[in-house]
N, C-alpha and C positions, 0 to 999 in steps of 0.2 A: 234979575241978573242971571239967574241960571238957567234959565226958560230960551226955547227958539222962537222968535215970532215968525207971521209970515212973510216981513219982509226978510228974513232971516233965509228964508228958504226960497224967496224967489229970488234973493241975488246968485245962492249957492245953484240955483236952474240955470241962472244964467249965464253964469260960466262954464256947467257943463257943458251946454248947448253951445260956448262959446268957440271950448275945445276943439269938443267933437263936431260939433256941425250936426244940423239937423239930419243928412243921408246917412252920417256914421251910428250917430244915436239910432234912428231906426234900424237898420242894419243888423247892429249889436242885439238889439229889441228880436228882432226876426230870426238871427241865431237862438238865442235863449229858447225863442219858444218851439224849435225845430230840435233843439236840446232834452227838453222835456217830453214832445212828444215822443220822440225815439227812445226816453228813458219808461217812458209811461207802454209805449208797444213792447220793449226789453222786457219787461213787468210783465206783462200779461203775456207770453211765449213762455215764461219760464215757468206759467202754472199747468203748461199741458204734460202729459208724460213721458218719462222720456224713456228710451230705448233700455230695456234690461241691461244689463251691465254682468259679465261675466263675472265667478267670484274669482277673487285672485289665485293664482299658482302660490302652491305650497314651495317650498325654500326645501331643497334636499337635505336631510340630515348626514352631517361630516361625523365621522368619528371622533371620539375627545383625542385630544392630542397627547403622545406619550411623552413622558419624560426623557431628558437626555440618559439615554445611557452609560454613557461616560461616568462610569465611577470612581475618576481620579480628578473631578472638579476641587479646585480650590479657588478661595474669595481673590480677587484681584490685591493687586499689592500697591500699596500708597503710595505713588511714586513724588508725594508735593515735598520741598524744601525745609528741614528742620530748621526753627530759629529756635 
């Protein structure tokens, strides 16, 4: 009962096949494996070496930033509604 037999799996072909049509199923077939190869040449190009790489630009150092000078700051003032 919990097993596929093969008649199991040559009805589920045959629907495929029914679907798609044997030129789309091939097709799809012939993509995949134009997929692979290109991923399989990808692979192998990224093992040659590659161009040194400049090391990165240092970042100017800014001065710390001074305090306000305003020596008359006060805290803001609670302007919400007494209940």
């Amino acid at each position: 009962m919990g097993g596929f037999s093969i008649w199991h799996w040559l009805v589920v072909g045959v629907i495929v096949l029914l679907l798609f049509g044997k030129g789309r199923f091939s097709d799809m077939m012939g993509d995949v494996a134009k997929g692979i190869k290109s991923f399989k040449k990808g692979m192998s190009e990224e093992d040659e070496p590659a161009a040194p790489t400049p090391p990165p630009t240092r970042l100017q150092q800014q001065p710390p930033m001074d305090p306000n000078p305003d020596s008359n700051l006060q805290p803001m003032q609670d302007d919400r509604p007494r209940s």
